[in-house]
C-alpha positions in Angstrom: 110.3 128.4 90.8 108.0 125.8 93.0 107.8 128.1 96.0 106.7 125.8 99.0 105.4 128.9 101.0 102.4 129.4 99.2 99.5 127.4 101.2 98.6 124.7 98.8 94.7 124.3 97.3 92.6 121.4 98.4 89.0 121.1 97.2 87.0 118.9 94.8 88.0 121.1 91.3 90.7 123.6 91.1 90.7 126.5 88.0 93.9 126.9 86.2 94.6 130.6 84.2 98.0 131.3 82.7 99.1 134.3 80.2 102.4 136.5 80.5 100.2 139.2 82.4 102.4 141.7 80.6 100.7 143.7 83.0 97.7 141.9 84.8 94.4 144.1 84.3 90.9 143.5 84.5 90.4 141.4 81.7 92.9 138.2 83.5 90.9 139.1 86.9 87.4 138.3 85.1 89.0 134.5 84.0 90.9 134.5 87.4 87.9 135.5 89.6 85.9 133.4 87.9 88.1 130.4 88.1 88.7 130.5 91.8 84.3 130.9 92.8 83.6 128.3 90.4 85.8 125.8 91.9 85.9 125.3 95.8 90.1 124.4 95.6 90.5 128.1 94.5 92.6 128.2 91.6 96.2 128.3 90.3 97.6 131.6 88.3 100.7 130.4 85.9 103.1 133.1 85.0 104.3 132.3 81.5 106.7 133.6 78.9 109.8 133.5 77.1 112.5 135.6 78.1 113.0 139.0 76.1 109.2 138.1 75.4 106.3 141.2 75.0 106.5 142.1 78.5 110.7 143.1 78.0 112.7 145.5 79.0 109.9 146.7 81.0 108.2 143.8 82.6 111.2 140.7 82.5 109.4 137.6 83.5 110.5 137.4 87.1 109.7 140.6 87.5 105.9 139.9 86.7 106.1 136.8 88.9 106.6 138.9 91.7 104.1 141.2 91.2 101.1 138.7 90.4 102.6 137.1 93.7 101.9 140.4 95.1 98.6 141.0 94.0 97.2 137.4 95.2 99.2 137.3 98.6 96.4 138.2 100.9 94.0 135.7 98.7 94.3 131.8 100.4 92.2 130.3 97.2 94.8 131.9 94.8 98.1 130.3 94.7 100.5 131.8 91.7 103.4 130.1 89.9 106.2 130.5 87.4 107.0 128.9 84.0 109.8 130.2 82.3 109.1 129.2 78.7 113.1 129.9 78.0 114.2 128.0 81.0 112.1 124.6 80.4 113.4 125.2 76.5 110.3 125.3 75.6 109.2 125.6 71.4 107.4 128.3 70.4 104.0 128.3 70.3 102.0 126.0 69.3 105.2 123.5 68.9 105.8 123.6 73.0 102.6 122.1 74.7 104.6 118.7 75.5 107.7 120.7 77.6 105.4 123.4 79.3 102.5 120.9 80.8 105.4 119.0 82.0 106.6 121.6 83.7 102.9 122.2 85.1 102.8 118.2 86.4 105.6 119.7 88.3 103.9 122.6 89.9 100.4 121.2 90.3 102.1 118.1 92.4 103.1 121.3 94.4 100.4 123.7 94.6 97.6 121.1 95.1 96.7 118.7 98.0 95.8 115.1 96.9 92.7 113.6 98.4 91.8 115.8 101.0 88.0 115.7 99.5 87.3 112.7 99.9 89.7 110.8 102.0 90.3 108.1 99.0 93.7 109.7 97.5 92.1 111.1 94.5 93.3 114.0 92.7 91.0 117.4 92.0 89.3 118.1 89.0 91.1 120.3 87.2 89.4 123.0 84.6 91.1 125.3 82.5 89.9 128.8 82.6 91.2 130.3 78.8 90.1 133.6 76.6 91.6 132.3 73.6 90.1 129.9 71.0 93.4 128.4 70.0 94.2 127.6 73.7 90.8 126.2 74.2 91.2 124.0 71.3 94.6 122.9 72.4 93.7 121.9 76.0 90.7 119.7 75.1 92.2 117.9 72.3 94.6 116.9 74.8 92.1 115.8 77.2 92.1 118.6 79.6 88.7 120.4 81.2 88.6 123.3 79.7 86.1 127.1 79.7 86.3 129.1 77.3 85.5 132.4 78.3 84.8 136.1 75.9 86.2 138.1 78.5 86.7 140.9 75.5 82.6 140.7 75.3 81.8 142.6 78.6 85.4 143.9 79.1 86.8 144.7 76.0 90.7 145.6 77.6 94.3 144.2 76.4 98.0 144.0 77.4 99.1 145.5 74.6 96.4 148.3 74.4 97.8 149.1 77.9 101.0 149.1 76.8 100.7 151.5 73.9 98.5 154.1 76.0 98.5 152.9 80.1 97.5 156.1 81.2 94.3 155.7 79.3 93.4 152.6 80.7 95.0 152.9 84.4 91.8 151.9 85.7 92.4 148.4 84.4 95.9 147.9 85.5 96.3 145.1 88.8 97.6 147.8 91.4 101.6 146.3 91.2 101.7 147.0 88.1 100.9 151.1 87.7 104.3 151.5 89.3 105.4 150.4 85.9 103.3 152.4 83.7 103.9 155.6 85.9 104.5 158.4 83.8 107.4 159.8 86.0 108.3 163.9 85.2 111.4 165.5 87.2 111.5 169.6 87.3 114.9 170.6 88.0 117.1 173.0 87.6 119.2 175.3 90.5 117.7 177.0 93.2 115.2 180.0 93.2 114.1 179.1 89.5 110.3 179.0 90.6 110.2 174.5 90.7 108.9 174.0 93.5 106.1 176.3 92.7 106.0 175.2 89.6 106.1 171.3 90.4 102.8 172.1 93.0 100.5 173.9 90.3 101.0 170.9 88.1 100.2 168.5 90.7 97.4 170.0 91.2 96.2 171.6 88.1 96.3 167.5 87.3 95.1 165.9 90.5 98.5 163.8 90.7 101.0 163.3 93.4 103.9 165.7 93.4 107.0 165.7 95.7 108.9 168.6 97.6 112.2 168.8 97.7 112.9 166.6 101.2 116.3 168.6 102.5 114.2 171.6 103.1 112.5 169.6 105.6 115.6 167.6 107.0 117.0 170.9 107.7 114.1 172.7 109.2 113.8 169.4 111.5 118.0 169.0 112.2 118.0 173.3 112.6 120.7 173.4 110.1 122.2 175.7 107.6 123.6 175.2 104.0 126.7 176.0 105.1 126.6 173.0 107.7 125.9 169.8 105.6 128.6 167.1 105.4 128.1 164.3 103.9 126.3 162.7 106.4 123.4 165.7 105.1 123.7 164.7 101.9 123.4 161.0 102.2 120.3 161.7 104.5 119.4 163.8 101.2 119.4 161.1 99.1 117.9 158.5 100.9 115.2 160.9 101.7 114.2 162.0 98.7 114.1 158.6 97.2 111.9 157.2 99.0 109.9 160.1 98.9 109.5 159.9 95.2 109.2 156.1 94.9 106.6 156.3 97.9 104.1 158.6 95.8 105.2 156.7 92.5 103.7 153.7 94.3 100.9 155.4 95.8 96.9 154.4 95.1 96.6 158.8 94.5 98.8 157.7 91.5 97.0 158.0 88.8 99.7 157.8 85.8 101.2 161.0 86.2 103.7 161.7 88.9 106.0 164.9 89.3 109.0 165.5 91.2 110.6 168.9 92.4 114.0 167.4 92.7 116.3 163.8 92.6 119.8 162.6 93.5 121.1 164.1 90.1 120.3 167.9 91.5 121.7 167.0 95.1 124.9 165.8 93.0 125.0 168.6 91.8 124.8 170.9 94.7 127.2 168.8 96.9 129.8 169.2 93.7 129.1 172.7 93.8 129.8 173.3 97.9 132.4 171.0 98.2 134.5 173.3 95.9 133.6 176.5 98.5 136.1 176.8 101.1 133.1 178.6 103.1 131.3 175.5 103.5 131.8 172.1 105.6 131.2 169.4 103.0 134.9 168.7 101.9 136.2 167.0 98.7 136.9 163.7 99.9 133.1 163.9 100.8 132.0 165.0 98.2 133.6 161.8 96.1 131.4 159.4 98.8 128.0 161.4 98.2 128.8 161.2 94.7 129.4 157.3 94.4 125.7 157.0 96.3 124.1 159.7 94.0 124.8 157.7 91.2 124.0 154.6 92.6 120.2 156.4 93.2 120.3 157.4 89.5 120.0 153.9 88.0 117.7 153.2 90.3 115.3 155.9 89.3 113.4 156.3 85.6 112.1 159.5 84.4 110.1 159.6 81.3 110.5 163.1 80.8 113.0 165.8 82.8 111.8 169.7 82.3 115.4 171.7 83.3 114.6 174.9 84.2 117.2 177.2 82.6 118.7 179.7 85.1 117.6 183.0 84.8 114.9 184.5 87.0 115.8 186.8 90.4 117.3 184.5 93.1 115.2 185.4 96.3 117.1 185.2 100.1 114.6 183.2 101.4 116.4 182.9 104.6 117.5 178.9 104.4 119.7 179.0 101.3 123.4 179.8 101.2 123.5 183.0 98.9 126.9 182.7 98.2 126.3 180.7 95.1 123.0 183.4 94.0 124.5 185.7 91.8 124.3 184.9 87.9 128.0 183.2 87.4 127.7 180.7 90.0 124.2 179.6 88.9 125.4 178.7 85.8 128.5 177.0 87.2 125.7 174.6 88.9 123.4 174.9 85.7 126.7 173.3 84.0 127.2 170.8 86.6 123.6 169.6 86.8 123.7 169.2 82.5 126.8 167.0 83.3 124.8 165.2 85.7 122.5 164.5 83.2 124.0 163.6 80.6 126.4 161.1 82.3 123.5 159.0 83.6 121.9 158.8 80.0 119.0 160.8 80.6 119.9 163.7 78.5 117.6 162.4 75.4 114.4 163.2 78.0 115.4 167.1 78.7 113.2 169.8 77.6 115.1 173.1 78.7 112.9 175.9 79.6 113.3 179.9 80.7 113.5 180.1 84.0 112.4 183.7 83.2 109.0 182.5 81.8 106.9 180.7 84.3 103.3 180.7 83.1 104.5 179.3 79.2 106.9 176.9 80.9 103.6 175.1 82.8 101.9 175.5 79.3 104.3 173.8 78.0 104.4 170.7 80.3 100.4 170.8 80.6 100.5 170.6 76.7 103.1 167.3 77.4 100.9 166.0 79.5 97.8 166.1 77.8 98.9 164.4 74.8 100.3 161.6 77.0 96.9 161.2 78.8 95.1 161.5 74.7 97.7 159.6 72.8 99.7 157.9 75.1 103.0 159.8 73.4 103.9 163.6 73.3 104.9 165.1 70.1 107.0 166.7 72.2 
């Protein structure tokens, strides 16, 4: 993974830090920073590992390439690599030293420009920037420059104490990597049920980004009516909604909490619903396209937790939706359908069902969640 667009370092000494960054936090930016003032070439960032190593199923190697790439792309005296421990076949450590600094020749004839310094074709100094005592021992007793550094001194912060409780220690976490450690809630359930209220509160009763449910505002800008959508509506729906999400999930007002009034598994599930009402435009064959795409969304999307509102609370005519679908049997036709929904994409082992009749002890109930994810980095629940 020698990626000739990154703008290569030139200077009289160059800093070299490598670790799986399963995620980057603070700790790697105190060696990093450090590495790249110290040494007027800047300094290289090697992204390590084996594959299915600590930073799996969440953080596969090339997916924490890309996002230490991402961190460092505005940063000229950073340039960041890849060495796939697996790939190179590598021994474990500390059998593989031989293998992986081959694999680093390779990349630092690359990343570095020879003899720019000095005009005589020499190579920079290169120093080692390490937090581990083995590593250090292993570098200099093969003849390598290197620091060793107590980063855990001044900033006492792990990957894996981020891992067990991220929310915790979000303050630590390199920016690409909260989208990982996001703890991602969806409040669903059929229309009327009190969500949307219900998804605000929390947001705010937690200072965390919350989503709306985007149709309402698709349909208040198109002028349209429930009975109108085809699947053109619906796609728009989709599309909408996940960016939406994903666009707060991402945000810097994310801080490791995000909710979400609806996804493409409750606009599934009202397409399913209308396409089987004559009254309505969105026909069967439709329905089978927005369906295909709604699923498609689905694996794309990961909740950690899903509250389903249960229906049972008065439906009110608020004047956009259809009412033809409000009385009792037909919201527990698209209660049903929404379960299948559910269930079929895998997610059921994350639903919580709560009364739809009981609003103030269903947000106890997920501020009583949340709060032992924020003190324990699990729920009991």
């Amino acid at each position: 993974m020698l990626h000739t667009y990154q703008k290569p370092l030139s200077g009289s000494k160059i800093g070299v830090v490598f670790g799986s960054f399963a995620p980057l936090h603070q700790g790697h930016l105190d060696l990093i920073m450090r590495a790249k003032k110290e040494n007027d070439g800047g300094c290289i960032v090697i992204v390590c590992g084996f594959d299915g190593d600590k930073g799996e199923p969440m953080m596969p190697h090339k997916l924490r390439y890309r996002y230490v790439r991402e961190f460092f792309a505005d940063d000229d005296l950073v340039a960041v690599y890849s060495i796939n421990d697996t790939e190179i076949n590598a021994n474990k450590y500390p059998n593989g030293w031989n293998e992986w600094l081959a694999e680093f020749k390779n990349i630092w004839n690359k990343a570095v420009i020879e003899g720019v310094f000095d005009g005589v074709g020499h190579w920079p100094e290169r120093v080692w920037y390490v937090g581990d005592e083995n590593y250090y021992n292993d570098l200099t007793e093969r003849n390598q420059n290197a620091v060793l550094i107590d980063r855990k001194a001044d900033n006492p912060i792990c990957a894996t104490m981020i891992r067990e409780n991220p929310v915790k220690h979000w303050d630590k976490i390199a920016f690409p990597f909260k989208r990982v450690f996001s703890h991602n809630i969806l409040i669903c359930g059929t229309a009327s049920e009190g969500k949307t209220t219900l998804t605000k509160d929390l947001g705010k009763y937690f200072n965390a980004p919350y989503s709306h449910e985007y149709a309402r505002d698709y349909m208040a800008e198109s002028s349209i009516s429930e009975w109108e959508l085809d699947a053109a509506d619906y796609l728009a729906f989709l599309e909408g909604q996940y960016r939406l999400n994903k666009n707060l999930i991402n945000s810097h007002a994310n801080h490791g909490v995000f909710f979400a009034d609806t996804d493409s598994m409750v606009t599934r599930m009202y397409a399913e619903a209308y396409a089987d009402d004559e009254n309505l435009a969105l026909s069967d064959d439709e329905f089978k396209k927005v369906a295909m795409v709604a699923d498609e969304f689905t694996k794309k999307c990961r909740w950690d937790k899903i509250f389903l509102v249960a229906p049972k609370g008065n439906f009110v005519d608020d004047n956009v939706r259809y009412m033809g679908h409000s009385d009792m049997e037909q919201r527990k036709k698209m209660y049903d359908i929404l379960c299948k929904n559910i269930k079929e994409s895998g997610n059921w082992d994350k639903v919580v069902v709560l009364d739809g009749g009981e609003y103030y002890k269903n947000f106890a109930t997920i501020v009583k969640y949340v709060n032992d994810i924020m003190e324990k980095g699990k729920s009991n629940g």
